[in-house]
C-alpha positions in Angstrom: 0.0 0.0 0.0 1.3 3.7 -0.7 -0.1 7.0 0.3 1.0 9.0 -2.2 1.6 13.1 -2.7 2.2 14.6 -5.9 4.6 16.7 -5.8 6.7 13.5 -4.5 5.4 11.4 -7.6 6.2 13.8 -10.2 9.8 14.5 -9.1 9.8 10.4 -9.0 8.5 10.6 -12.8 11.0 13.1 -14.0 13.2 10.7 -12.3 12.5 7.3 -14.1 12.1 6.0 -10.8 8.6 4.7 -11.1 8.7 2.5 -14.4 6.7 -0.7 -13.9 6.8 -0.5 -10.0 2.7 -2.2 -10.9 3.9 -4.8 -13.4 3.2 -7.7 -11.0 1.1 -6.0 -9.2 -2.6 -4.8 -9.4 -2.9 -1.2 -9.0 -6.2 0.0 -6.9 -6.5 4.1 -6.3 -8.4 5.3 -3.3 -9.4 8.9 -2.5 -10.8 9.8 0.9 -11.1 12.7 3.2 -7.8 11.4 5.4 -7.8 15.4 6.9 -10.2 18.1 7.1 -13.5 18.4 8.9 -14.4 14.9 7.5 -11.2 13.0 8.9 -12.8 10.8 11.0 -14.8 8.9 8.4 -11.7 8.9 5.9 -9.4 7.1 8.7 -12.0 4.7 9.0 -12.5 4.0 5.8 -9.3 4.0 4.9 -8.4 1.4 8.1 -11.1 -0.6 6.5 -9.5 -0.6 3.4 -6.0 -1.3 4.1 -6.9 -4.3 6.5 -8.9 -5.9 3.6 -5.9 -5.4 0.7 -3.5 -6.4 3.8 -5.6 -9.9 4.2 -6.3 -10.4 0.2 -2.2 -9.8 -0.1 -1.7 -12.4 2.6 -3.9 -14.7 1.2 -1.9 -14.8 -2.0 -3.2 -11.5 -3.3 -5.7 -11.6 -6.8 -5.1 -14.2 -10.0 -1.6 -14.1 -8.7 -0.8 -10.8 -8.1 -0.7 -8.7 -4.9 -3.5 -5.4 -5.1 -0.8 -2.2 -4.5 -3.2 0.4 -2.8 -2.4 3.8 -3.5 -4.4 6.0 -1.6 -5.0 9.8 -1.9 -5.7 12.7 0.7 -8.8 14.9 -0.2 -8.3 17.1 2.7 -12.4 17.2 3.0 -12.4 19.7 0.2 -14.3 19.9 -2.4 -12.4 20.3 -6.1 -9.3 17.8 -4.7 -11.7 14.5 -5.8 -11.7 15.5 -9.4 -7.9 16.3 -9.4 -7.0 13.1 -7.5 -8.7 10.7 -9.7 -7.3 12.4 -12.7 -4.0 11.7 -11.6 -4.7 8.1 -10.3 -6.0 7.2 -13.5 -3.4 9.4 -15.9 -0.8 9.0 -14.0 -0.8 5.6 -11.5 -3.0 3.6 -14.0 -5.5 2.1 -11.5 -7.7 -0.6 -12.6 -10.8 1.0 -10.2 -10.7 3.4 -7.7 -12.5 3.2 -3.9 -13.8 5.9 -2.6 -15.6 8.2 -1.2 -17.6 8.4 2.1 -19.2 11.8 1.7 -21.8 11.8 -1.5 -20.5 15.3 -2.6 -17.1 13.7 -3.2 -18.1 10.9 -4.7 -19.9 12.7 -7.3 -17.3 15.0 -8.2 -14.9 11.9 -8.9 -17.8 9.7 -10.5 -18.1 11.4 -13.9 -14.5 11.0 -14.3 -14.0 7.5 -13.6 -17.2 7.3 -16.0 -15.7 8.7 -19.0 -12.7 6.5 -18.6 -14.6 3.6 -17.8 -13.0 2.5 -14.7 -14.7 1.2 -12.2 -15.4 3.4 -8.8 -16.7 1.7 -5.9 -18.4 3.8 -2.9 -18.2 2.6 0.7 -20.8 4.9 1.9 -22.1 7.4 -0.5 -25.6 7.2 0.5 -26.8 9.8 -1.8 -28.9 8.2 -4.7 -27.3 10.4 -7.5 -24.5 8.6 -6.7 -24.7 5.6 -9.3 -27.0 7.4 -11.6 -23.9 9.1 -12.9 -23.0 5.5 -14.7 -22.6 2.0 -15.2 -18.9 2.0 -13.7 -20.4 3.5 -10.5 -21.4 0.9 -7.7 -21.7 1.4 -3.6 -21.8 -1.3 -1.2 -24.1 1.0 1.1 -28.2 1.3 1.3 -29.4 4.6 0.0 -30.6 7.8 1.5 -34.1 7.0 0.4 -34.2 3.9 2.1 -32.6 5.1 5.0 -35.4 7.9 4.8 -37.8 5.7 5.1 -36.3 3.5 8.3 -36.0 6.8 10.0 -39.8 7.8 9.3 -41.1 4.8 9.4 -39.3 4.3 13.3 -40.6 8.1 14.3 -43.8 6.9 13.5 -43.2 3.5 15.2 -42.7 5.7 18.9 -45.7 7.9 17.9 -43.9 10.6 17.3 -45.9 12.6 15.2 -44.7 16.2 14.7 -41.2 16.3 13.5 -38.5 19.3 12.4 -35.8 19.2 10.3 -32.9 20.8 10.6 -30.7 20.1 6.9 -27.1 20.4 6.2 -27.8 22.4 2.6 -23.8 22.2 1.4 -24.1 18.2 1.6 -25.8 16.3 -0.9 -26.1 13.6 1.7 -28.1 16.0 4.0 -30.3 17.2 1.7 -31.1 13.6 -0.1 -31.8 11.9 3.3 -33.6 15.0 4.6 -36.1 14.9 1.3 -36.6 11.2 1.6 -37.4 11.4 5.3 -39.8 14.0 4.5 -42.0 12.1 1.6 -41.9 8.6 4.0 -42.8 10.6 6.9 -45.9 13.0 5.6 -47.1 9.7 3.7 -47.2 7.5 6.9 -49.5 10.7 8.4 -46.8 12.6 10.1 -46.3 16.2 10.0 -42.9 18.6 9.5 -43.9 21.2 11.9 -40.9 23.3 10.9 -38.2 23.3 8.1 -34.6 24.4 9.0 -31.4 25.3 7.6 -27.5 25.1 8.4 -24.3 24.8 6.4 -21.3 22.3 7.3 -18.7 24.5 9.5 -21.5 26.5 11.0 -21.0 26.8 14.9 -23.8 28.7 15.8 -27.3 27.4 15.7 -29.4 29.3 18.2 -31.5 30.9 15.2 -32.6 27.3 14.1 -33.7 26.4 17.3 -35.3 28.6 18.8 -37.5 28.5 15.7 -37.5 24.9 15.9 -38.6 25.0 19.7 -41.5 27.4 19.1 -42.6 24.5 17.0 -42.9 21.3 20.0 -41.9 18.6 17.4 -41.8 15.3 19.3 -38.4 14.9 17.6 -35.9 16.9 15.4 -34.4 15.0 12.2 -30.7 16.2 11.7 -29.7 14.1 8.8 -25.9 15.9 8.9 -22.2 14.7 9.9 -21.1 14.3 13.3 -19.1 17.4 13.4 -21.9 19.8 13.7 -24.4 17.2 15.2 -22.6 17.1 18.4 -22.7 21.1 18.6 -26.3 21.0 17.7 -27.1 18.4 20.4 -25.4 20.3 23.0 -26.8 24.2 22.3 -30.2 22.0 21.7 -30.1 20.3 25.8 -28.6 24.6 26.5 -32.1 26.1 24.6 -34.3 23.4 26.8 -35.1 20.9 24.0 -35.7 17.6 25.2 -37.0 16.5 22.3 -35.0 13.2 20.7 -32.9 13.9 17.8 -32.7 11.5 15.2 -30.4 11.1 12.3 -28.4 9.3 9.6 -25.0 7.4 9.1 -23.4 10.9 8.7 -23.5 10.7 13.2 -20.5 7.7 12.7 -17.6 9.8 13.7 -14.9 9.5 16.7 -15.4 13.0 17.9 -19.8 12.9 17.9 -19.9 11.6 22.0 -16.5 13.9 22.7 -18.1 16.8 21.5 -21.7 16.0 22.7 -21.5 14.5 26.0 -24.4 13.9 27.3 -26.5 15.6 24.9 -27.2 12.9 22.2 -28.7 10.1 25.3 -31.5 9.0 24.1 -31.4 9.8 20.9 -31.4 7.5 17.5 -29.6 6.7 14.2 -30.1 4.5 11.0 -26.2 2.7 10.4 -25.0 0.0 8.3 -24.1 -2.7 11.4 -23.7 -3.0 14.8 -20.5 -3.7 16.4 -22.5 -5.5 19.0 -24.1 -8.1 16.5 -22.8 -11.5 17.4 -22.4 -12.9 13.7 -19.1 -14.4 13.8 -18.3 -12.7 10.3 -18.9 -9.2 12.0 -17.2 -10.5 15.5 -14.0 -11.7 13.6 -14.1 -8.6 11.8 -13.8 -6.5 15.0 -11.1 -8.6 16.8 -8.6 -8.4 13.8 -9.3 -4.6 13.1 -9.0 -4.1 17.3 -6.0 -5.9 16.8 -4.5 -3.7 14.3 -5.8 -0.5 15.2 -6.6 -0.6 18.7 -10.0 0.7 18.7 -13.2 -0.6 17.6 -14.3 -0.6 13.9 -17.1 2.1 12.8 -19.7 1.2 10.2 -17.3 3.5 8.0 -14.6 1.0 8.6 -16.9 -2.1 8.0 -17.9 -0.6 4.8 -14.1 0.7 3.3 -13.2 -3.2 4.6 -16.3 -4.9 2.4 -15.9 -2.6 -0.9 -12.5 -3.8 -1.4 -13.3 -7.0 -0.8 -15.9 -6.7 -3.2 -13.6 -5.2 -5.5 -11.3 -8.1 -5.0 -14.3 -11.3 -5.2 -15.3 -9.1 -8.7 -11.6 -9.5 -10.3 -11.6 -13.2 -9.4 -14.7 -13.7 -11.1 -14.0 -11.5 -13.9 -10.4 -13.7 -14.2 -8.9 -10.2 -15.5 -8.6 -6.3 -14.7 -10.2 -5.4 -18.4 -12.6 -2.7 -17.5 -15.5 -4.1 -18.9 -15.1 -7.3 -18.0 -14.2 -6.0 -14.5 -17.8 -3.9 -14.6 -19.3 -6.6 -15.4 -18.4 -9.0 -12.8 -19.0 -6.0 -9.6 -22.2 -5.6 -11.5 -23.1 -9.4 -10.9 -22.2 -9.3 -7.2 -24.9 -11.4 -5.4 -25.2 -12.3 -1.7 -21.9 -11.3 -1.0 -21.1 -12.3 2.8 -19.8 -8.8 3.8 -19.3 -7.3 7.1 -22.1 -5.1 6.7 -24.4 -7.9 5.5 -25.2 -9.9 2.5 -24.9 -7.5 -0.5 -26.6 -7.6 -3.7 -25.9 -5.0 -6.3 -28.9 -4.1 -7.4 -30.1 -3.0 -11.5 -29.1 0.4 -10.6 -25.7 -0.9 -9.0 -27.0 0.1 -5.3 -26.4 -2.4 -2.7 -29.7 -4.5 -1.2 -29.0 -4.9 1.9 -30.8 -4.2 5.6 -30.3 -1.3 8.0 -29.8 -1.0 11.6 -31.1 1.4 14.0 -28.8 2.5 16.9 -29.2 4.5 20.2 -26.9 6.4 22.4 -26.7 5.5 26.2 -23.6 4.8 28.8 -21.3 6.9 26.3 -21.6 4.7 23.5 -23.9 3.3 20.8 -26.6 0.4 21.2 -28.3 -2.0 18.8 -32.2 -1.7 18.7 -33.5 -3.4 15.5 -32.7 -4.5 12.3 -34.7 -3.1 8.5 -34.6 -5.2 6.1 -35.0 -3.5 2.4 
């Protein structure tokens, strides 16, 4: 595996010095947010990642060869996805890139690896656009719409009929989840008693709630990413909302409970798997990536660990690294035994999969239930 800068590879080029280093080798890119407001899930990811190319290698690597991992540092901003998967297909000559967490990323880099027709697989861009850029783009994670409707349909569930939202409007993952919350929830009788607004890096949210408590809403939906969650949680229990907060996958992130303390108890999430499940694949998976890292694996982990082991099932099948044969064979994927379930790619190269609904209590999170699709 290399993490690569380019400024370092280009004086290498002008050098000679990196002529056929992927001859017997099989070269994978990866872009992810490794720094920058969205660190935490880009370490995960990435952890997930490298101890799944770190097993395959072991193993004997792919149809002979051992997968060289090159992996790439968005920095969390937007406009460095579209130059880094330039330059891992130009440059590196990846066979299919991995990557990213964050849907706005992702579909910067997708029309790229599109027109070049190499394959891009998504750990967790839950953002349906996503795949509809092509069919080189797959995800091994659910959807925002169905994770929508989990999240209405379980507000409904608790009788929780008056709802507000409070939407991240800079991420497409926000906004998605946030809209397909809305359509389950009205549907299934419920009613948005007030319609809010932030942007990621905002640190001040008294506006929004005050106008949000004026409203009583049994619960607030805050489909955003961890960073600002926690700060919402905690100026939320400040302002005297007790209300329960409810949210996405975008919560997953090392710093939500630092940040938040107490605020988020009580208070519940649609994720992609439970570290607490005791499937052996999912408890073996946690032991070896403890192990390594020394902490326990998020869902952002699970799912950076299953896409390039998806990645790696597909080239077996596919007996080559030919782009369309390779698309072909991720296409096909069926009942894969992942971490984060058994994955189907679906028509629309989305994974079929179920969802699981967590809660926050004693300073961590806890399984309640399982959605199948």
């Amino acid at each position: 595996m290399r993490i690569t800068f380019l400024p370092i590879l280009l004086a290498a080029l002008a050098l000679g010095g990196v002529s056929g280093l992927a001859q017997d080798e099989i070269t994978v890119g990866e872009f992810a947010s490794m720094s920058g407001g969205s660190a935490s899930f880009g370490q995960s990811s990435h952890n997930g990642t490298a101890l799944a190319v770190e097993e395959i290698n072991d193993g004997g690597g792919v149809l002979g060869k051992k997968i060289d991992l090159i992996t790439e540092d968005d920095r969390s901003m937007s406009g460095e996805p579209s130059t880094i998967v330039h330059k891992l297909i130009s440059q590196d000559h990846v066979i299919a890139v991995l990557g990213e967490v964050a849907s706005s990323k992702s579909l910067e880099a997708a029309p790229i690896c599109q027109e070049n027709h190499i394959p891009m697989i998504s750990p967790a861009s839950t953002n349906a656009k996503v795949t509809q850029v092509g069919d080189y783009i797959f995800r091994v994670c659910f959807i925002d719409p169905f994770q929508g409707k989990v999240m209405a349909k379980f507000a409904l569930s608790k009788g929780w009929t008056r709802v507000a939202l409070l939407t991240d409007v800079k991420q497409d993952y926000s906004v998605g989840l946030a809209d397909a919350f809305q359509a389950a929830f009205t549907a299934g009788g419920g009613t948005i008693v007030k319609d809010q607004e932030y942007s990621t890096g905002d640190k001040d949210f008294r506006a929004q709630l005050t106008s949000i408590k004026a409203a009583h809403p049994n619960a607030i939906f805050i489909p955003g990413y961890y960073a600002e969650v926690a700060l919402i949680a905690r100026q939320a229990r400040q302002f005297g909302i007790k209300a329960p907060l409810l949210g996405g996958d975008g919560w997953v992130g090392e710093s939500l409970l630092k940040v938040a303390g107490h605020s988020l108890d009580g208070c519940f999430f649609s994720n992609h798997y439970s570290q607490d499940d005791p499937s052996p694949v999912i408890q073996d998976f946690v032991k070896t990536y403890q192990a390594k890292y020394g902490t326990k694996p998020d869902s952002m982990a699970a799912l950076g660990y299953d896409s390039a082991k998806i990645l790696a099932d597909a080239i077996k099948r596919a007996g080559t690294t030919d782009e369309p044969a390779l698309r072909d064979a991720i296409a096909a994927t069926k009942d894969f035994k992942g971490v984060t379930g058994d994955i189907t790619l679906d028509a629309d190269r989305n994974a079929e999969k179920a969802a699981v609904i967590l809660t926050i209590a004693d300073g961590g999170f806890q399984f309640v239930e399982r959605v199948a699709p």
